[in-house]
C-alpha positions in Angstrom: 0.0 0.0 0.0 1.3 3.2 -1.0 1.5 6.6 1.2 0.3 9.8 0.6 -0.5 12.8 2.3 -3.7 15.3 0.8 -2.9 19.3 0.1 -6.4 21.1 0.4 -5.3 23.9 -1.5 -8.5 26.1 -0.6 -7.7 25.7 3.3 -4.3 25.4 2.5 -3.3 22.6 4.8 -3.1 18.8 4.6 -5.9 16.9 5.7 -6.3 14.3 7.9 -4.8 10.9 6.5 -7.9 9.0 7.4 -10.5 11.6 6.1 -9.3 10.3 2.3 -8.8 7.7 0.4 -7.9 6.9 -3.4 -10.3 4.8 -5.4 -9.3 2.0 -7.5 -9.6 4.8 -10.6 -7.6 7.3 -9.0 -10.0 9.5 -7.8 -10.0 11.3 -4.3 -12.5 10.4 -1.7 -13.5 11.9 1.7 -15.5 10.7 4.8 -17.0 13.4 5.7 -18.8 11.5 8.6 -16.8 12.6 11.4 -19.0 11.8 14.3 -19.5 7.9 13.2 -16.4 6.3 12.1 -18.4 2.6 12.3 -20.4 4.0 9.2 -18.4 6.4 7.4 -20.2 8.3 4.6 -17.6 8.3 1.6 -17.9 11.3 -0.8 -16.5 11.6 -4.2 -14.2 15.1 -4.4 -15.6 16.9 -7.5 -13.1 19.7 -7.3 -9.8 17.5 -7.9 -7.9 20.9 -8.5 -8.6 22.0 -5.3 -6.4 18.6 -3.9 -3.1 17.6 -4.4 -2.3 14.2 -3.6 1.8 13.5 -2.7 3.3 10.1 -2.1 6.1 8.9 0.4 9.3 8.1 -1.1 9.7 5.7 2.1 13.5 7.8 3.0 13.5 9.7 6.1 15.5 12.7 6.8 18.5 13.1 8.9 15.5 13.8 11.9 13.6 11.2 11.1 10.9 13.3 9.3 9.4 11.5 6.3 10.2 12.8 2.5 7.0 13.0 0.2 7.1 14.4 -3.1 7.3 18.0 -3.1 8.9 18.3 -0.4 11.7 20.7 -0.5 15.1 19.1 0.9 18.0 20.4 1.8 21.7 19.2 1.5 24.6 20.4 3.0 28.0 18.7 1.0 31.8 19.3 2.2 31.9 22.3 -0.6 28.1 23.2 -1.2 24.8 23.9 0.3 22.4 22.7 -1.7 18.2 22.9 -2.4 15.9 20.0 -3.8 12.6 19.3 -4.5 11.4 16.3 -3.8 9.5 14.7 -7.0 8.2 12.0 -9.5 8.6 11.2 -12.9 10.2 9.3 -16.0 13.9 10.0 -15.8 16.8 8.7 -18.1 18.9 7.1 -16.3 22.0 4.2 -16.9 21.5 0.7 -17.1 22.6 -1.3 -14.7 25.4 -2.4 -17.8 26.0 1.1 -17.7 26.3 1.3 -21.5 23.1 2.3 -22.5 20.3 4.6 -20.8 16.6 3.8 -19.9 13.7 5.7 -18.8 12.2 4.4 -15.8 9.7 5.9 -13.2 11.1 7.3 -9.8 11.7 9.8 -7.0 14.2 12.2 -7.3 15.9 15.3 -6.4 15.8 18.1 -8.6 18.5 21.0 -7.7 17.1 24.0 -7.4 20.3 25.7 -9.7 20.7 23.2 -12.1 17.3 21.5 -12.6 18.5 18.8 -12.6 17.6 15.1 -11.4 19.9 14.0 -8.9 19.5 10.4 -7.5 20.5 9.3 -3.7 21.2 6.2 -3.6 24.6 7.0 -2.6 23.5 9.6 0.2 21.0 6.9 2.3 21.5 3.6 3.8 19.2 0.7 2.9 16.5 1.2 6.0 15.9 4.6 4.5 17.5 7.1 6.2 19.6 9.8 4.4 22.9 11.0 5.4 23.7 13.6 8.4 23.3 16.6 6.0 19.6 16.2 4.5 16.7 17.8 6.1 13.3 18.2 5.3 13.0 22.6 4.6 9.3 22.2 4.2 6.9 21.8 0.8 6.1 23.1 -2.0 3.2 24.9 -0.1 5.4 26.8 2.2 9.0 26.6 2.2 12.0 29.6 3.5 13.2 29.5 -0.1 9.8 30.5 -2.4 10.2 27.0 -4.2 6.7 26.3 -5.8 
């Protein structure tokens, strides 16, 4: 099962994980039944614009905060500070022969100076947890740096 987290954009906050749901055809749903969770009244959204639906990329910061897509990250290397967003998309990348590219689905960072992707395999361990320098700066909602 896959993670997400819901932008309202009208309220301009995320709602509560367990007020939504995804159906099977993408769409977003919301129990707007808040007094009876036994028989919760599931509601179609007809205003998709209004929502923005981001997904865990299961890495965790250097705190321990979760990274979602469009999050906005930040690095600090021995030469560098650097500033990411956190997001999804076909990306050419090498093989694992090396010799020729492919375009494959992912999460990645994109550097805020040079657009572009930056992959972190190297920076985070295999439970998920990025190096020392990475912290979560905040989202594409609100964020120190005016990153939309």
């Amino acid at each position: 099962m896959n993670k997400y987290r819901i932008y309202n954009k009208t309220s301009k906050q995320f709602g509560d994980p367990n007020d939504y749901a995804i159906s099977s055809g993408g769409s977003i749903i919301r129990n707007f039944c808040y007094d009876d969770s036994s028989h919760p009244d599931w509601q179609q959204l007809n205003f998709i614009e209004d929502y923005q639906v981001q997904y865990s990329t299961g890495l965790f910061d250097q705190n321990g905060t979760e990274i979602y897509e469009g999050d906005i990250v930040t690095s600090q290397g021995p030469c560098n500070f650097e500033i990411f967003k956190v997001k999804y998309g076909i990306v050419e990348r090498p093989s694992l022969q090396g010799e020729t590219k492919i375009n494959i689905p992912c999460f990645y960072f994109e550097s805020r100076t040079s657009k572009l992707p930056y992959f972190w395999e190297s920076d985070c361990s295999s439970d998920g947890f990025c190096k020392d320098s990475t912290h979560v700066a905040g989202t594409i909602f609100k964020n120190p740096f005016g990153i939309e």
